[in-house]
Backbone as JSON Lines, residues from 0, in Angstrom:
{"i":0,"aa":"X","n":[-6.91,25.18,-24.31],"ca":[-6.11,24.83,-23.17],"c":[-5.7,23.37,-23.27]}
{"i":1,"aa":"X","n":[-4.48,23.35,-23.33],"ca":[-3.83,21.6,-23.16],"c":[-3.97,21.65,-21.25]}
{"i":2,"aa":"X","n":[-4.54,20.35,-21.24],"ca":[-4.14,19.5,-19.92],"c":[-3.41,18.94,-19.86]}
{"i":3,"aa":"X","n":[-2.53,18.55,-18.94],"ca":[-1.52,18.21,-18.36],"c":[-2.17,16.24,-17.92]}
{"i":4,"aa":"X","n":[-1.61,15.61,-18.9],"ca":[-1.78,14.16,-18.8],"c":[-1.17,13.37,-17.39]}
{"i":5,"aa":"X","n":[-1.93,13.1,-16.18],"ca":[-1.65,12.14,-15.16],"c":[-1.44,10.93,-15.16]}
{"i":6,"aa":"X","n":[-0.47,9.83,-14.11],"ca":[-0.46,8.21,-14.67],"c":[-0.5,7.97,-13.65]}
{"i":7,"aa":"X","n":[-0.48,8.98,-12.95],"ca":[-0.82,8.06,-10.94],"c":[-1.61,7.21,-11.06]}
{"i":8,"aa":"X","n":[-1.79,6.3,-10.25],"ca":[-2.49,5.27,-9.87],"c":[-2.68,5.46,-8.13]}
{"i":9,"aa":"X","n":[-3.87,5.63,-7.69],"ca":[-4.3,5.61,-6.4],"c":[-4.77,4.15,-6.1]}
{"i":10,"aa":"X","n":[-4.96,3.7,-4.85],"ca":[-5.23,2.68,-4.41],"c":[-5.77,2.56,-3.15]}
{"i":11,"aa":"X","n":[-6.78,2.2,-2.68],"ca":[-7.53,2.19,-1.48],"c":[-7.8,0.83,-0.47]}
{"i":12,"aa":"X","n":[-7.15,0.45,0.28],"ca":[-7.13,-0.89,0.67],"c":[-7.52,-1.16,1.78]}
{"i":13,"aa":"X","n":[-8.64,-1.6,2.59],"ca":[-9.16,-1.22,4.26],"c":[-8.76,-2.91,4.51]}
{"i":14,"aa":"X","n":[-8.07,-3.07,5.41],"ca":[-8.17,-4.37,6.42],"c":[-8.98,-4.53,7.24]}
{"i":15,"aa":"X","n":[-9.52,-5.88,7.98],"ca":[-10.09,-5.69,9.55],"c":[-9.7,-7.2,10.06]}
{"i":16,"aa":"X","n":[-9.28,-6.31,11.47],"ca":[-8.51,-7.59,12.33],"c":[-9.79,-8.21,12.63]}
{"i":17,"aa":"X","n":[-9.43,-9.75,13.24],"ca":[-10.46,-9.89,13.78],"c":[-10.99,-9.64,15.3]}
{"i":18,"aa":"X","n":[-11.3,-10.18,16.49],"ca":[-11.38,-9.48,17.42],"c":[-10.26,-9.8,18.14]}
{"i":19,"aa":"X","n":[-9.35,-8.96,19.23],"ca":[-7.88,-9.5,19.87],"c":[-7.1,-9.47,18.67]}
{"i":20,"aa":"X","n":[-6.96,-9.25,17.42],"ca":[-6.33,-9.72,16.54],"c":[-5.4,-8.01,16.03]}
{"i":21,"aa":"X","n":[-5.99,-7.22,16.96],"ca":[-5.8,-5.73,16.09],"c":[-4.22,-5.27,16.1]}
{"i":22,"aa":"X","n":[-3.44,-5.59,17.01],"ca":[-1.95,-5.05,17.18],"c":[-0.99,-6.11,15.9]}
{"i":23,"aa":"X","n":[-1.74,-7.44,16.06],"ca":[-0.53,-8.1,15.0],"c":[-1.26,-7.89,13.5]}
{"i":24,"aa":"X","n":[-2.38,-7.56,13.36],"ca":[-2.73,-6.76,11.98],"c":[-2.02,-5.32,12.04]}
{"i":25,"aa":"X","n":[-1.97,-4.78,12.73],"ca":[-1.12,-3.58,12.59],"c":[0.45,-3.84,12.13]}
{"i":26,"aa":"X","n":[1.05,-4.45,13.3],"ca":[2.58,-4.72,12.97],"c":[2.45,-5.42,11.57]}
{"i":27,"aa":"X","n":[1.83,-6.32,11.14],"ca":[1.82,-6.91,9.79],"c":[1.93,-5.92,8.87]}
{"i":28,"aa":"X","n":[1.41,-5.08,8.88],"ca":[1.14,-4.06,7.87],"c":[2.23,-2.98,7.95]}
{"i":29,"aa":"X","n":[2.72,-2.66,8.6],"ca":[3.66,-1.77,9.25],"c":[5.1,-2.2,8.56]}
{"i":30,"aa":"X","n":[5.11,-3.83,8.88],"ca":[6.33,-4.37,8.16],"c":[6.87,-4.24,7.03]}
{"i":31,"aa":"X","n":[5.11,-4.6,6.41],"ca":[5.25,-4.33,5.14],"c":[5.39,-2.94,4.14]}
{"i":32,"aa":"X","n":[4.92,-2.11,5.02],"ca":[4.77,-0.78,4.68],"c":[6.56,-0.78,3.98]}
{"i":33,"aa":"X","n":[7.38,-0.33,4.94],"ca":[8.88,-0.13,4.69],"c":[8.86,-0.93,3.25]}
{"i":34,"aa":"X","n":[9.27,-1.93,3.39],"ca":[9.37,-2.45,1.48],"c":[8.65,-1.92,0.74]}
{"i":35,"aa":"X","n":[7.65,-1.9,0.54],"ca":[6.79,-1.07,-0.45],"c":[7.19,0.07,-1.02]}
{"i":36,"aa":"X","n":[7.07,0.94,0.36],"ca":[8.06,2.17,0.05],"c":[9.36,2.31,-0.89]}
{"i":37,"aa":"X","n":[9.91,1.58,-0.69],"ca":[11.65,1.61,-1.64],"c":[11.49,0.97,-2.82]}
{"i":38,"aa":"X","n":[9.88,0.12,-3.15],"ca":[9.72,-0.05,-4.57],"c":[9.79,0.95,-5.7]}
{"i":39,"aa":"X","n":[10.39,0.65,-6.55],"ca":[10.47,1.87,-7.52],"c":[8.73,2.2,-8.22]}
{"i":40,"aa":"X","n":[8.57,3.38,-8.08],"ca":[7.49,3.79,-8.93],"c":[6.4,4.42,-7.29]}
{"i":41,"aa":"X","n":[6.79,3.92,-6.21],"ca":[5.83,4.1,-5.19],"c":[6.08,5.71,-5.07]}
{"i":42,"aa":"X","n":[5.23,6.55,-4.77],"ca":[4.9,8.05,-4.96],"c":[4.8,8.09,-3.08]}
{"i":43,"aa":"X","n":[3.81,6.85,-2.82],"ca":[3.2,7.73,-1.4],"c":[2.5,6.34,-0.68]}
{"i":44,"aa":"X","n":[3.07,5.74,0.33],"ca":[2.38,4.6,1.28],"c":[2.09,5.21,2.84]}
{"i":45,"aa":"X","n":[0.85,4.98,2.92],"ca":[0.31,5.57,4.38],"c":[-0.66,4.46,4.95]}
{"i":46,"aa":"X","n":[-0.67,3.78,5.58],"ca":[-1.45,3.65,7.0],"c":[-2.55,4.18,7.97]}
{"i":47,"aa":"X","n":[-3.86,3.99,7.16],"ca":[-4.46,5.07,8.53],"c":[-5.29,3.95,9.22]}
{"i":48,"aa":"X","n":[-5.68,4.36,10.28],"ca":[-6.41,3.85,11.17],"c":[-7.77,4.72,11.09]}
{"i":49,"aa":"X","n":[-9.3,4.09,10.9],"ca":[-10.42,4.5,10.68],"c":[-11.05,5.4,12.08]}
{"i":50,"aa":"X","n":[-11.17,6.0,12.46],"ca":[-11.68,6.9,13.67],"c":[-12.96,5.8,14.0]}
{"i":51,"aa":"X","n":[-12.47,5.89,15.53],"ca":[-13.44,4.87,16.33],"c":[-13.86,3.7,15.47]}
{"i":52,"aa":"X","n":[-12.89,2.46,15.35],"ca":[-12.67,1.59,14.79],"c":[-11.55,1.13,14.67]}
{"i":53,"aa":"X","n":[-11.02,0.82,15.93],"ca":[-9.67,0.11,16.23],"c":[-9.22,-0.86,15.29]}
{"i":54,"aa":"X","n":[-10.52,-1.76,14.72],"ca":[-10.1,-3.52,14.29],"c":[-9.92,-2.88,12.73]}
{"i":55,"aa":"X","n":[-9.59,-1.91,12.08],"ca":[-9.68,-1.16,10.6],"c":[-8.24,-0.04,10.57]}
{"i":56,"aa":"X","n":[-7.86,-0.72,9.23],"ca":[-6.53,-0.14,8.92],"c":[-6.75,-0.23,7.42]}
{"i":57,"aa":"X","n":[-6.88,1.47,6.99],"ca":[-7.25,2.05,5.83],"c":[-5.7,1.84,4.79]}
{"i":58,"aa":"X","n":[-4.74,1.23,4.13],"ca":[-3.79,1.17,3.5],"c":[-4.12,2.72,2.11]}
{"i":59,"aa":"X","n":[-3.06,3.58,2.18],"ca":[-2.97,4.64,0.9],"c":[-2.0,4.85,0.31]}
{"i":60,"aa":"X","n":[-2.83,4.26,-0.98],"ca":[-0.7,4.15,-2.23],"c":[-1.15,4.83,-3.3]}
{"i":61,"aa":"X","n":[0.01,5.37,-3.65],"ca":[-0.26,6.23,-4.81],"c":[1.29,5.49,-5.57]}
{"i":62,"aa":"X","n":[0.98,5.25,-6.77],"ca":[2.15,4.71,-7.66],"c":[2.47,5.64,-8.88]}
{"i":63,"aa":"X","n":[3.36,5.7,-9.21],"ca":[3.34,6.6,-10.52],"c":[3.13,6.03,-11.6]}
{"i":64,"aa":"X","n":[2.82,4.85,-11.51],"ca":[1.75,4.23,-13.12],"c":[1.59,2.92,-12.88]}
{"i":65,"aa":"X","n":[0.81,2.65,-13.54],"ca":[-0.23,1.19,-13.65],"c":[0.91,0.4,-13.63]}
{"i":66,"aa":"X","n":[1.82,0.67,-14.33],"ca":[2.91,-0.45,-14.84],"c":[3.32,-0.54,-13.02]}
{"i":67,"aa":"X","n":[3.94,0.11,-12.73],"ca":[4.31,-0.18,-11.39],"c":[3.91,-0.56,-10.54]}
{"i":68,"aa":"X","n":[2.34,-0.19,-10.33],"ca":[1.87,-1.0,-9.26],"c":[1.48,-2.06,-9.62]}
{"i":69,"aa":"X","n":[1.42,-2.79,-11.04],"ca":[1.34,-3.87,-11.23],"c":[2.49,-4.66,-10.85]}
{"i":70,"aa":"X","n":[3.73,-3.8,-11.27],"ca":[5.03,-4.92,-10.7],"c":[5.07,-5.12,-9.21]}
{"i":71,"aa":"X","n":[4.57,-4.39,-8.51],"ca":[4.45,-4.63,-7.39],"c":[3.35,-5.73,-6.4]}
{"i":72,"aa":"X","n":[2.03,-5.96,-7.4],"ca":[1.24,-6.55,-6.81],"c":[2.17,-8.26,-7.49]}
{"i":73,"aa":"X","n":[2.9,-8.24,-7.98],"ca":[3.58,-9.45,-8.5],"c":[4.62,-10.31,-7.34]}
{"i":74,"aa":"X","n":[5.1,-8.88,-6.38],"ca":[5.58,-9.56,-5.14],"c":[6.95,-9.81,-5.65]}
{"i":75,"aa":"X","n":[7.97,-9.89,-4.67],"ca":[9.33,-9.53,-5.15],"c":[9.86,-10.74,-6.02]}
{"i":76,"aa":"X","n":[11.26,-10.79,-6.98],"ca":[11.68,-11.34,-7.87],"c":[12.59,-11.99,-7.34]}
{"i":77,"aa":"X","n":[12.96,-13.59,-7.98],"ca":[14.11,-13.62,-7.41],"c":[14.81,-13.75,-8.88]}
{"i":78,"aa":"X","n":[16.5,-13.52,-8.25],"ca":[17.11,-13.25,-9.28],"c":[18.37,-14.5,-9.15]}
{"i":79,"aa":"X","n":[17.8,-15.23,-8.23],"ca":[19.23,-16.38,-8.09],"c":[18.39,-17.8,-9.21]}
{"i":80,"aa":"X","n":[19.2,-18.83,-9.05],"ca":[19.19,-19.71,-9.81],"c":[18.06,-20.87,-9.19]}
């Protein structure tokens, strides 16, 4: 039997606000969510929130290869002078 070779890259990322701090850790993340998304290579960006644990925001990315989510942890390019 041949297997079928995978290059996903999963990624697991938990935040924690600090206390009062939990809505603008959310919107922060939220913002960022949208860009991420339209990076090329991104498969899947989700947001969860940890059950009973308001100040915790679980980040879930799935990339379609190392290469990509490396270009991504590089943070955007500029292309002007």
């Amino acid at each position: 039997m041949i297997k079928a070779q995978r290059t996903d890259v999963i990624v697991l990322a938990a935040a924690r606000a600090k206390p009062g701090k939990e809505g603008e850790l959310e919107a922060a993340l939220r913002e960022a969510a949208g860009p991420t998304r339209e990076q090329p290579g991104c498969v899947q960006f989700l947001l969860l929130r940890v059950a009973g644990d308001r100040s915790t925001i679980v980040g879930y990315e799935r990339w379609a290869s190392e290469a990509d989510h490396q270009k991504h942890l590089q943070g955007p390019t500029s292309t002007g002078s």
